[in-house]
C-alpha positions as CSV (number, residue, x, y, z in Angstrom):
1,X,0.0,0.0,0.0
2,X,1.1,3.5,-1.4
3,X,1.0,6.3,1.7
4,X,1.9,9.8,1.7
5,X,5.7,10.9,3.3
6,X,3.6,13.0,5.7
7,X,1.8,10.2,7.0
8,X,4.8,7.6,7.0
9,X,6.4,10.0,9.4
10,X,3.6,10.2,11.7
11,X,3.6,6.5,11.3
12,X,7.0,6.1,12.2
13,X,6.8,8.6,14.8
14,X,4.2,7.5,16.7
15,X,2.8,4.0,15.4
16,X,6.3,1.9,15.2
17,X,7.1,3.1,19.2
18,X,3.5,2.3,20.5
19,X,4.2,-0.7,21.9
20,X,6.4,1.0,24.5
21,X,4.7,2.0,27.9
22,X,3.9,5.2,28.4
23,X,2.7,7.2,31.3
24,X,0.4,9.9,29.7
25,X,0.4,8.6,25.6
26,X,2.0,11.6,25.4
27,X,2.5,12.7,21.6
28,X,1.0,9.4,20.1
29,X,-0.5,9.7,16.9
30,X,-3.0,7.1,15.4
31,X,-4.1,7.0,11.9
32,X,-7.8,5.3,10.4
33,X,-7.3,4.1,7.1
34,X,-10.8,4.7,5.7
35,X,-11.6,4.7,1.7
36,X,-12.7,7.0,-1.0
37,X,-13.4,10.6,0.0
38,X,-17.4,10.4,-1.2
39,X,-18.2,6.9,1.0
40,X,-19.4,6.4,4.2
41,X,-16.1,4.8,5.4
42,X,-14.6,8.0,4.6
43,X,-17.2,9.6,7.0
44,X,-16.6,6.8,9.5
45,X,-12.9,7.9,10.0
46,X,-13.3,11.7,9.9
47,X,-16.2,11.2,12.8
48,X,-13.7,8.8,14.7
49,X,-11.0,11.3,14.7
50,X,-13.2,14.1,15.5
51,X,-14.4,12.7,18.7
52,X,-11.0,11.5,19.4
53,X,-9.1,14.6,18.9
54,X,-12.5,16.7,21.0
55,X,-11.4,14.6,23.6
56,X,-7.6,14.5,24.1
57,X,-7.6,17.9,25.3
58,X,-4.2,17.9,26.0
59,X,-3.4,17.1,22.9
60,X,-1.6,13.8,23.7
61,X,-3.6,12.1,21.1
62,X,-3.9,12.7,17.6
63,X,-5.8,11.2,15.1
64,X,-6.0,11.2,11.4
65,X,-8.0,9.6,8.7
66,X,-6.5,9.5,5.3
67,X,-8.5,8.3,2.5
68,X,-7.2,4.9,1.1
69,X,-7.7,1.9,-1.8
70,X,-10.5,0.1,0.7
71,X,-10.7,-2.5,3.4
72,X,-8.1,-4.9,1.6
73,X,-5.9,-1.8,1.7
74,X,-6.3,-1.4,4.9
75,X,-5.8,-4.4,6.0
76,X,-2.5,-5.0,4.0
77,X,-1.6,-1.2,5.7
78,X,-2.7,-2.7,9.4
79,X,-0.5,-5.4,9.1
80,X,2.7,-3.8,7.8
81,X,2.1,-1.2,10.4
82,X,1.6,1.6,8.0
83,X,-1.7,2.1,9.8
84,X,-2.8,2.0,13.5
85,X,-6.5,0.9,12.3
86,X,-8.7,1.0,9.4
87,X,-12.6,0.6,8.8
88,X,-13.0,-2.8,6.4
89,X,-16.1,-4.9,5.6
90,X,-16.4,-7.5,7.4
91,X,-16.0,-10.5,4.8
92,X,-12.1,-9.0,4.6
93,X,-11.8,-9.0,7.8
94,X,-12.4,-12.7,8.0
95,X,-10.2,-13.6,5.2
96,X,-7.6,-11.7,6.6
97,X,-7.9,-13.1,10.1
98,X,-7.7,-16.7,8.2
99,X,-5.6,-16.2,5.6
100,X,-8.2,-17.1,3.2
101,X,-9.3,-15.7,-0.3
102,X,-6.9,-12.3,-1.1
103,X,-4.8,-12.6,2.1
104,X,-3.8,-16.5,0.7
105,X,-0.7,-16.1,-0.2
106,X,0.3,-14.1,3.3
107,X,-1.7,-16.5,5.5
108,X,-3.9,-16.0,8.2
109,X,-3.0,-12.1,10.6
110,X,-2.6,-13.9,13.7
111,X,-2.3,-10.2,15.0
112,X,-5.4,-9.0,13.8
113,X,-8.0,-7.4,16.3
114,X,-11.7,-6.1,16.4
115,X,-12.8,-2.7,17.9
116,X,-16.3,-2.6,16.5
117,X,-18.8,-2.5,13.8
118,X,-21.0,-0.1,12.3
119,X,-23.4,0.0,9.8
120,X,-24.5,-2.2,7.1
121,X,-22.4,-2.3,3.7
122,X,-25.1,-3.3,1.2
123,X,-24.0,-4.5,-2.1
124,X,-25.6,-2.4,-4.7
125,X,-25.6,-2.2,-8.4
126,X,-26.8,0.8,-9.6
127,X,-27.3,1.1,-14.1
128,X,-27.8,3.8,-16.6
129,X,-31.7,3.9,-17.5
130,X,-31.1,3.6,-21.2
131,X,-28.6,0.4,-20.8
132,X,-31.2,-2.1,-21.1
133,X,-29.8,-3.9,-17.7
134,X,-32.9,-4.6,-15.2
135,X,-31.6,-8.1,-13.6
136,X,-27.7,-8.9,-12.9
137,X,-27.6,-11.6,-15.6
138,X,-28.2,-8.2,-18.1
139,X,-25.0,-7.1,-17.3
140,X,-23.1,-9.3,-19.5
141,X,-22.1,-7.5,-22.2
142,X,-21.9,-4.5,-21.1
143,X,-19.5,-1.6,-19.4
144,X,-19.4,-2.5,-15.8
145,X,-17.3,-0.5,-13.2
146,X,-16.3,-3.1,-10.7
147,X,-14.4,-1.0,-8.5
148,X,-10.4,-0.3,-7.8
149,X,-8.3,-2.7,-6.9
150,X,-7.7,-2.9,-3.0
151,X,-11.3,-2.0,-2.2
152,X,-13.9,-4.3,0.0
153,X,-15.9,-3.1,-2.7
154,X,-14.2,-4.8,-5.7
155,X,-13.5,-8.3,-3.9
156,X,-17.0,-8.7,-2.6
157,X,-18.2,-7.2,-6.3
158,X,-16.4,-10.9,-7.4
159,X,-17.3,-13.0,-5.3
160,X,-20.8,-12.0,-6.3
161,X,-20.3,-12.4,-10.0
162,X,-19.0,-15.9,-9.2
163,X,-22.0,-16.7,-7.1
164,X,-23.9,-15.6,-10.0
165,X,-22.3,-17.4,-12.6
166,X,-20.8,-14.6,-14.6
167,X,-16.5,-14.1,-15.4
168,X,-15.8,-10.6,-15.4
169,X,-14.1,-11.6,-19.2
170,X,-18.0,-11.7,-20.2
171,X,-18.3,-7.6,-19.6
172,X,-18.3,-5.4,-22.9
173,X,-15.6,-3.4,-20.3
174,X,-14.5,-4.1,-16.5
175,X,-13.7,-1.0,-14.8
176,X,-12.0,-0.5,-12.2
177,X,-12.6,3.6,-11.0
178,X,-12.6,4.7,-7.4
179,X,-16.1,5.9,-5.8
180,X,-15.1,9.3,-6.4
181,X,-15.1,8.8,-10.1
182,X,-18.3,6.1,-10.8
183,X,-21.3,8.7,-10.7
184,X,-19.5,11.0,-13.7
185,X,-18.5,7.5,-15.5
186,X,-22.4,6.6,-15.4
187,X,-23.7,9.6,-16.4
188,X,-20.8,10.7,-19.1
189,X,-22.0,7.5,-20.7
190,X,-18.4,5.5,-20.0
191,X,-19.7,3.0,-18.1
192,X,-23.4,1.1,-18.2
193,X,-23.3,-0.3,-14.5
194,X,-21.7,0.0,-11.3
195,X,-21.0,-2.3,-8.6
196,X,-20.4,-0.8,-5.2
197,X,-21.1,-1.6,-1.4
198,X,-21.5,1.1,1.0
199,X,-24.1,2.5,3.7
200,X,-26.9,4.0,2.4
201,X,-27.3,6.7,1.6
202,X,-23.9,7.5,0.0
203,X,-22.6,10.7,-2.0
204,X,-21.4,9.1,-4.9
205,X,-25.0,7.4,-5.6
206,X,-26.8,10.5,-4.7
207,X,-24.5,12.2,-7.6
208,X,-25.6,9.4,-9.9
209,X,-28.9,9.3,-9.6
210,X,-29.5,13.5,-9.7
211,X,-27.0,14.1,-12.5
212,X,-28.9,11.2,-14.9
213,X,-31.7,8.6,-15.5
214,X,-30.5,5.5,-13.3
215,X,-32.0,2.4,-12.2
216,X,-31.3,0.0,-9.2
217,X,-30.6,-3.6,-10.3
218,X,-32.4,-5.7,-7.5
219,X,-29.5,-8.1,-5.3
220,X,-31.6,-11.3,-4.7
221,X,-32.3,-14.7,-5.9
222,X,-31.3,-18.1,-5.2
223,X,-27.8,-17.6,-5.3
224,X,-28.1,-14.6,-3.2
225,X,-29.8,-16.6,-0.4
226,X,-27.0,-19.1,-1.0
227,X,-24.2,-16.8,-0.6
228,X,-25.7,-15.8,2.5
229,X,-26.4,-18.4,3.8
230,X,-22.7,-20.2,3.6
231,X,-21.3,-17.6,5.6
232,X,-20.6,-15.8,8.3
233,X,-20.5,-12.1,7.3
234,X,-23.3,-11.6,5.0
235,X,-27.0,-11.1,5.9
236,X,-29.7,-10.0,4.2
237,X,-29.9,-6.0,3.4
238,X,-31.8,-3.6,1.6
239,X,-31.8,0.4,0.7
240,X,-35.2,1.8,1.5
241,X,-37.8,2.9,-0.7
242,X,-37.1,6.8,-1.7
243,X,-34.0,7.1,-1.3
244,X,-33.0,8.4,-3.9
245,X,-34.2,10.2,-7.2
246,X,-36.1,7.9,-9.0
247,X,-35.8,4.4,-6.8
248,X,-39.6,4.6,-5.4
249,X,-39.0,0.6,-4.7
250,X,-37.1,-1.1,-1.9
251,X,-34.0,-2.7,-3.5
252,X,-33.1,-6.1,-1.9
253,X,-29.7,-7.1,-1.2
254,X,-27.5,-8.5,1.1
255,X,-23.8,-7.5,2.1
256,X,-21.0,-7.2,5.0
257,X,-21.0,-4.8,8.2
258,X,-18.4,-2.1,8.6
259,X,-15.8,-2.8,11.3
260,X,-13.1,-1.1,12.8
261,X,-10.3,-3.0,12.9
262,X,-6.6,-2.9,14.6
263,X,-3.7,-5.1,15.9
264,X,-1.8,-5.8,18.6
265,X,0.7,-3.3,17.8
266,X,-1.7,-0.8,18.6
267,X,-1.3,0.4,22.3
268,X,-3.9,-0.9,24.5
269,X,-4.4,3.0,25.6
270,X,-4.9,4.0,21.9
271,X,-7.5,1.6,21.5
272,X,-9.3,2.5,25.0
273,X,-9.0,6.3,24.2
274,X,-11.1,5.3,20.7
275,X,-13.8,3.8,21.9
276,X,-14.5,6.2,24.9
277,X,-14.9,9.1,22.6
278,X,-17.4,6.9,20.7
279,X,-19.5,5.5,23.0
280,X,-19.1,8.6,25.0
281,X,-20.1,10.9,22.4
282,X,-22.5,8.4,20.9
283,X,-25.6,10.9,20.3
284,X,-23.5,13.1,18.3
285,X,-22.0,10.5,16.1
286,X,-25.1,9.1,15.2
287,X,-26.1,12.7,14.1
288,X,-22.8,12.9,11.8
289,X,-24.3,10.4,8.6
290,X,-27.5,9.0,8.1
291,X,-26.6,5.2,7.6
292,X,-25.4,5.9,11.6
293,X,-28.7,6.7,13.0
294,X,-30.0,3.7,13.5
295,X,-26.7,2.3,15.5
296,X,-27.1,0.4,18.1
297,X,-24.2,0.1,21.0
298,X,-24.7,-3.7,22.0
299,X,-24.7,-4.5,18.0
300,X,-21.3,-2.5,17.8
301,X,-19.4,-4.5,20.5
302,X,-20.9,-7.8,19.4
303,X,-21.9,-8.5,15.3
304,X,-19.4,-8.7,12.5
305,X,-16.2,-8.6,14.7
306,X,-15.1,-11.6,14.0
307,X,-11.1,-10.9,14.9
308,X,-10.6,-11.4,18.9
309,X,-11.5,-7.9,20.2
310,X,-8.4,-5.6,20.9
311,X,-7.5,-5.6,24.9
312,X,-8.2,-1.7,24.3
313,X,-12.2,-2.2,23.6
314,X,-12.3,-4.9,26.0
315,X,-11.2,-2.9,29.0
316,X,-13.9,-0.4,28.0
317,X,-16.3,-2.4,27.3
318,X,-15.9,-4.1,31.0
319,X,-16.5,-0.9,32.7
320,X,-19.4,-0.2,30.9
321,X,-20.6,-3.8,31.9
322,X,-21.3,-4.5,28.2
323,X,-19.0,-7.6,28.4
């Protein structure tokens, strides 16, 4: 993973020396790998570091959220200690715990660790109105954005295509923009489809479907209620009725929760000091995106984190008598 000299030398500053004790944390700066500047992960860090940096008012701790590629990103950043944590869907986070799918040929992150969870991440596919593409089997054939390598987003777009039977060799064009770039793609007529998993609702999709005529592809079926059903960090989702400009239907779908994720590098006061300003400021957060209002604190220490939970959260989370 690619990161900027400013924040490898907060990185090597602060992250590489955390595991040393230290009376007050003083001067310790934590980074949040997030993802593209228009999704909701993006929001999920900024809000994180907001809090965290309200409350550290001695400025001991500092906190930044760059964007990044995506959860796999992050997850590849986490582990090479290029970042302290990083929000990632929850699907990645198993794999990387288990060394499975992408993080094969590395093997499982015995160092790995859960803080919490957030909101849903619901797989959507979203068409131009003139493409002809009203089911996912319609998308062969045609110009379909699949997302940037590195992103949550692009592995979980292919592992649905396998589900549904399609190769991404079948696609007029696979390709592979950032968030930030898919709504101008769809409506400049350079793409016919995008695949994309976020909280709804999310700025890039709001772009789309205001700049031109868009439809949602429903994200259900038999295969659907397979995939589902064969694991442990998918449910059933959907994006509600009216939304968005011209989606007056429920859309069903399914997909991964958002976690926070860390390691054991990460100081067990770092960790602590994140979760307080959450759970302490929980209200407010809520208020900072819609997908976060309907939060719930015993879901957030409990579903999706599949990693052990950090010492950090846990020593929380025992005060507050929620473990």
């Amino acid at each position: 993973m690619k990161f900027t000299r400013n924040a490898a030398a907060v990185v090597g500053f602060g992250i590489l020396g955390m595991g040393a004790p230290t009376a007050s944390m003083a001067e310790e700066f934590i980074t949040i790998g997030t993802a593209g500047q228009t999704g909701v992960y993006y929001v999920v860090g900024q809000s994180l570091c907001q809090l965290v940096n309200r409350a550290s008012e001695d400025g001991s701790l500092k906190c930044t959220a760059p964007a990044t590629g995506g959860s796999i990103a992050n997850l590849n950043g986490i582990r090479a200690g290029d970042l302290n944590f990083g929000v990632v869907q929850s699907d990645w986070q198993f794999h990387a715990m288990n060394g499975t799918s992408s993080f094969a040929e590395n093997g499982p992150d015995e160092n790995l660790r859960s803080v919490l969870s957030a909101h849903a991440d619901v797989v959507t596919i979203l068409a131009r109105a003139d493409a002809g593409i009203t089911t996912m089997q319609d998308l062969r054939g045609k110009r379909v954005n699949i997302g940037n390598p590195g992103s949550g987003s692009r592995a979980t777009a292919e592992v649905l295509l396998d589900a549904i039977g399609i190769e991404v060799s079948e696609f007029a064009l696979a390709s592979e923009l950032k968030s930030a770039e898919q709504s101008a793609a769809l409506c400049d007529n350079k793409v016919d489809a995008i695949m994309f998993s976020a909280g709804h609702p999310v700025g890039n999709i709001t772009e789309a479907t205001v700049s031109c005529d868009t439809v949602f592809v429903q994200v259900d079926g038999p295969e659907v209620e397979n995939l589902v059903a064969d694991t442990v960090y998918y449910s059933q989702a959907a994006i509600a009725a009216g939304l968005y400009k011209g989606q007056p239907d429920t859309i069903n779908s399914y997909g991964p929760l958002a976690t926070l994720v860390s390691s054991t590098a990460t100081s067990d006061d770092a960790v602590y000091a994140v979760v307080k300003a959450l759970f302490e400021n929980f209200d407010r957060f809520k208020k900072l995106h819609p997908a976060f209002t309907d939060l719930k604190e015993e879901d957030m220490i409990s579903n999706g984190t599949i990693a052990p939970l950090h010492e950090g959260a846990v020593r929380y989370y025992k005060e507050r008598g929620w473990v």
